[in-house]
C-alpha positions as CSV (number, residue, x, y, z in Angstrom):
1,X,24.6,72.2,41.4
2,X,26.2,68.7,41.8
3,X,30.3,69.1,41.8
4,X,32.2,67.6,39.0
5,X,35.8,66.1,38.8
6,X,37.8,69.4,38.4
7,X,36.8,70.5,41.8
8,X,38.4,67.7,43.5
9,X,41.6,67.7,41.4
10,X,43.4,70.5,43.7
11,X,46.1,69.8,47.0
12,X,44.6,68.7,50.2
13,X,44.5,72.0,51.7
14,X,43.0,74.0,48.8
15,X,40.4,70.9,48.6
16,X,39.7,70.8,52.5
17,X,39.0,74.8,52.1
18,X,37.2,74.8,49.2
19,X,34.8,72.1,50.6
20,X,33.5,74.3,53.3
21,X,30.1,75.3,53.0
22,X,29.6,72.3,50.2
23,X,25.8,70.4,50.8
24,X,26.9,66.8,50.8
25,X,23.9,64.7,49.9
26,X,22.7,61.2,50.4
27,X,20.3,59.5,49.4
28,X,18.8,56.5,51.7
29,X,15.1,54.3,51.7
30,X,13.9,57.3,49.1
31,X,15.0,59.7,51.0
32,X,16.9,62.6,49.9
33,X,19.5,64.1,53.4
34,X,21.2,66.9,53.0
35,X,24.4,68.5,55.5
36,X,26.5,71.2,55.1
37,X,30.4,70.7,55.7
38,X,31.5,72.8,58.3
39,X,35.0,71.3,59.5
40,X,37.6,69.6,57.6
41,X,41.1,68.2,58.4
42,X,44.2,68.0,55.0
43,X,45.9,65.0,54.9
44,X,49.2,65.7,52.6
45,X,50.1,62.3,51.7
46,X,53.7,61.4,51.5
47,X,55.6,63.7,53.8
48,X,52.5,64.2,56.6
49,X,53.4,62.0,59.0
50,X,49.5,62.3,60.5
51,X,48.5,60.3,57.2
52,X,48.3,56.9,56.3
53,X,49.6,57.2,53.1
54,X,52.9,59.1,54.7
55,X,56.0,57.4,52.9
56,X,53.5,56.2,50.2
57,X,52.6,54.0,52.6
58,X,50.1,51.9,49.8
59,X,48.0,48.6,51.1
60,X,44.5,47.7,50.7
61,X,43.4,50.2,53.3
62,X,44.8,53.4,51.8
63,X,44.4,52.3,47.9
64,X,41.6,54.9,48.4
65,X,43.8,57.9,48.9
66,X,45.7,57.2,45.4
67,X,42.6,57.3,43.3
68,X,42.0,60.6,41.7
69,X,40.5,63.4,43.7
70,X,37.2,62.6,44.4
71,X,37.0,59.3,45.4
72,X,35.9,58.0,48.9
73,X,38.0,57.1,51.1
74,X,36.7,55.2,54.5
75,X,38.1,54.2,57.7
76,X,37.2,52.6,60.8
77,X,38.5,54.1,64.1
78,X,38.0,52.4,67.8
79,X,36.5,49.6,66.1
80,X,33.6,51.5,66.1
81,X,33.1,54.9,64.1
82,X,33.3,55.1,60.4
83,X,35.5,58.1,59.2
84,X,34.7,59.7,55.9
85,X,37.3,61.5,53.4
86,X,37.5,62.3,49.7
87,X,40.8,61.9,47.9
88,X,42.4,65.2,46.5
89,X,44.8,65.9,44.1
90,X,45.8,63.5,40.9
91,X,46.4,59.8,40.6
92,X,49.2,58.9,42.6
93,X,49.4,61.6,44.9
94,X,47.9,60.2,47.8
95,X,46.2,63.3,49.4
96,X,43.1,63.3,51.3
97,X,40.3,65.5,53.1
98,X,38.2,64.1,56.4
99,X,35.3,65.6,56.8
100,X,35.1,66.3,60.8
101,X,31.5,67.9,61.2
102,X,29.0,68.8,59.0
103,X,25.2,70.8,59.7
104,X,22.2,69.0,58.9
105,X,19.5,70.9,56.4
106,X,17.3,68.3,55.3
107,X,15.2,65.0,56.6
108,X,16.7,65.8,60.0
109,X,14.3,64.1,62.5
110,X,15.5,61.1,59.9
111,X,19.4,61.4,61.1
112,X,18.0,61.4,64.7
113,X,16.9,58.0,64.1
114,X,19.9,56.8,62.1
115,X,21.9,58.1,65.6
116,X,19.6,56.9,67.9
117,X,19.3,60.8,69.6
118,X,17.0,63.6,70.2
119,X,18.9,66.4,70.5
120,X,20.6,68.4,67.5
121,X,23.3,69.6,69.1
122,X,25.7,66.2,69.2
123,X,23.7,64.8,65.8
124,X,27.1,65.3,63.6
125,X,29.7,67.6,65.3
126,X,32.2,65.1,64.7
127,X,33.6,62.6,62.1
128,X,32.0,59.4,63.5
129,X,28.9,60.8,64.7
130,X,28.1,62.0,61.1
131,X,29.0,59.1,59.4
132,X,26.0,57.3,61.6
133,X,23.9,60.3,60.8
134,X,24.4,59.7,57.4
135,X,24.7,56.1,57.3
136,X,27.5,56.1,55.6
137,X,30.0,53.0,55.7
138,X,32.4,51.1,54.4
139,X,30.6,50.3,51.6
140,X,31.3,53.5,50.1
141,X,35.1,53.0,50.5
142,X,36.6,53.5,47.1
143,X,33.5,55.2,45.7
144,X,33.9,58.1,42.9
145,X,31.7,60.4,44.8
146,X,30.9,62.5,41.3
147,X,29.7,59.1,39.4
148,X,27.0,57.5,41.7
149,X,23.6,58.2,42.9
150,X,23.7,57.2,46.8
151,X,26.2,60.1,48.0
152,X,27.2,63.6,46.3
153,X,28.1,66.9,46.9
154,X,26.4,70.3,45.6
155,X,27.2,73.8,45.6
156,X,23.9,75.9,46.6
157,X,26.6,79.7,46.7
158,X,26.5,79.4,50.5
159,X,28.3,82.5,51.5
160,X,31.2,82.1,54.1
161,X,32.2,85.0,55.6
162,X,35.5,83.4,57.2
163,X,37.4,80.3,58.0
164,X,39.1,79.6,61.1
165,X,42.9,77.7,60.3
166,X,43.7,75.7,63.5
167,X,45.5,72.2,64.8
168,X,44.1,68.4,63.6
169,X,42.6,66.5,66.2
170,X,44.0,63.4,68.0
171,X,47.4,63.3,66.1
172,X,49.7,63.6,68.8
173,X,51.8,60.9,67.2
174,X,52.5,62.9,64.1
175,X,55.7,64.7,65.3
176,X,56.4,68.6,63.7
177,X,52.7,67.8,61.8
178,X,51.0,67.5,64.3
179,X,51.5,71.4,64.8
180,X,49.9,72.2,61.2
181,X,47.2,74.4,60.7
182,X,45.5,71.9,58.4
183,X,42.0,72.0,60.2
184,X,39.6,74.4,58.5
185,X,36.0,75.4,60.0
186,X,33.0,77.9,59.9
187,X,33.5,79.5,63.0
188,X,29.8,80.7,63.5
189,X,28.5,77.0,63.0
190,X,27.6,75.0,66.1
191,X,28.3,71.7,65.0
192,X,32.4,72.2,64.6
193,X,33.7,69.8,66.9
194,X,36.4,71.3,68.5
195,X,36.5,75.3,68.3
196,X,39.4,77.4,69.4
């Protein structure tokens, strides 16, 4: 079942939780991939000093993050590796979830290829690494991710049984935030980056 609007109208947090175990989906050269999201990192807007929209810091860049929840918001880090987030929350509250890792289900051998790898293991354990797997780019920046047909999320009842709560990654900068417990994984899945 495809996600609508309301589920991406929550806070960062709830949103980064709740999108655990979610199948994103996209759809490539007739070709349906699926992963399941199994890392996430909050990004709380105004006050979060890890985010770029902390002081409502609003350019062209983060206009993403103050669309309504459920919009795409991309980024480039190194110069090299696309990040992918959704927007949370309501207009105006600039609020955003990455996701870190997700677990491939479907058309696999096809996100090998997209990579340029063989093994499963490093296909999309982290945020740039399934961005390539998934060919996603900047193109989709600003995106509503309920209102298109090349990228979507679905709910297929995946059970998790729990969620480990633990530091963001490679936010050193980010003063007393950097010490928030605003990372969010399935433990038992092999493709979270960074486990405890």
């Amino acid at each position: 079942m495809k996600l609508e609007k309301n589920f991406f109208l929550v806070d960062g947090i709830t949103l980064a939780k709740n999108l655990l175990g979610k199948v994103l989906v996209r759809k490539i050269d007739n070709k349906i991939l699926k992963a399941r999201i199994v890392e996430t990192e909050a990004y709380m807007g105004p006050l979060d000093k890890a985010a770029h929209s902390y002081q409502n810091r609003r350019t062209k860049r983060t206009e993403a993050m103050f669309l309504e929840g459920g919009h795409i918001y991309i980024y480039l880090i190194y110069g090299m590796y696309y990040c992918f987030n959704i927007s949370a929350n309501k207009k105006d509250i600039p609020e955003a979830v990455l996701i870190r890792a997700v677990e491939p289900l479907k058309n696999i051998e096809y996100m090998k290829q997209l990579r340029n790898i063989k093994k499963d293991k490093d296909l999309s354990n982290g945020p740039g690494k399934l961005a390539k797997a998934l060919s996603i780019d900047k193109t989709f920046n600003t995106l509503d991710i309920t209102k298109n047909n090349y990228i979507w999320l679905e709910n297929d009842d995946y059970s998790i049984s729990s969620i480990t709560q633990a530091k963001r990654i490679g936010i050193d900068y980010a003063e007393e935030y950097k010490d928030k417990l605003w990372r969010f994984y399935i433990p038992e899945s092999k493709y979270v980056s960074v486990k405890l």
